[in-house]
N, C-alpha and C positions, 0 to 999 in steps of 0.2 A: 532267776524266775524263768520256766518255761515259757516256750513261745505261744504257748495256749492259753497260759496263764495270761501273760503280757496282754493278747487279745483280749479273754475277757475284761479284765481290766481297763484299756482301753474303749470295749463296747458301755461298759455299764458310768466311764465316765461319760461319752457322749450322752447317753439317756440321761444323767443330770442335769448335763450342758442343756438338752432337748425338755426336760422339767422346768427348767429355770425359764429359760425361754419361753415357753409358755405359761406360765407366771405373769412373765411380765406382759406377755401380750395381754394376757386377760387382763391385767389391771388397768393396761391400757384404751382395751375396748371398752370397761366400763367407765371408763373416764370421758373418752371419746359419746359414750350412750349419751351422759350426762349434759354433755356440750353441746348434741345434738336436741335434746329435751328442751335446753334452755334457750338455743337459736331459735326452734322451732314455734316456742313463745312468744319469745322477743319479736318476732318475724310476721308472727301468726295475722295473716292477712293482706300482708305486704305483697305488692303487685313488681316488686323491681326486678329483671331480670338476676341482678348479685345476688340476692336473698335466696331465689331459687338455686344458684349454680351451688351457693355456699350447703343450702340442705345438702343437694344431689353430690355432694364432694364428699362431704362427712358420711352421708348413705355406705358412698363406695368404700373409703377406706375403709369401713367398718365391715361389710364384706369381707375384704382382702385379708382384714385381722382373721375372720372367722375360717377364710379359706386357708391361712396363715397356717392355723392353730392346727385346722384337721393336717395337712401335711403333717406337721411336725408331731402329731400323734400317729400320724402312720410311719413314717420314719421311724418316732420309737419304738413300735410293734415291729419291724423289721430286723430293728437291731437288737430287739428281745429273743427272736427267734433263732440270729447267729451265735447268740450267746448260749442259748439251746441246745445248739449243735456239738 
């Protein structure tokens, strides 16, 4: 195999690697949504500092998924366009 070859190859398996992965984060963010739905209930009204840090936790992470996800889509628009090349 050409070494060009070998490349694409290589690029278009990170872009699965980069699919899959974002896969799982999404299922994970919505799992996480969920968790936060039902804290949010359970909690609803509750004055205790835990109850608050516990939302403002689950907020974040869920954030960081979504900040997660856009990287790793832009990542694979990157290596879509080496592949391009």
């Amino acid at each position: 195999m050409s070494m060009a070859r070998e490349l694409i190859a290589a690029v278009m398996a990170a872009e699965r690697n980069i699919d899959d992965q974002i896969a799982k984060l999404t299922a994970y963010a919505k799992q996480n949504d969920e968790i936060m739905r039902e804290i949010t209930q359970a909690l609803e009204g509750s004055t205790h500092q835990s109850a608050s840090n516990m939302k403002q936790r689950l907020s974040q992470t869920q954030s960081e998924i979504t900040q997660t996800v856009r990287l790793l889509e832009t990542s694979k628009a990157k290596l879509s366009r080496v592949r391009q090349i």
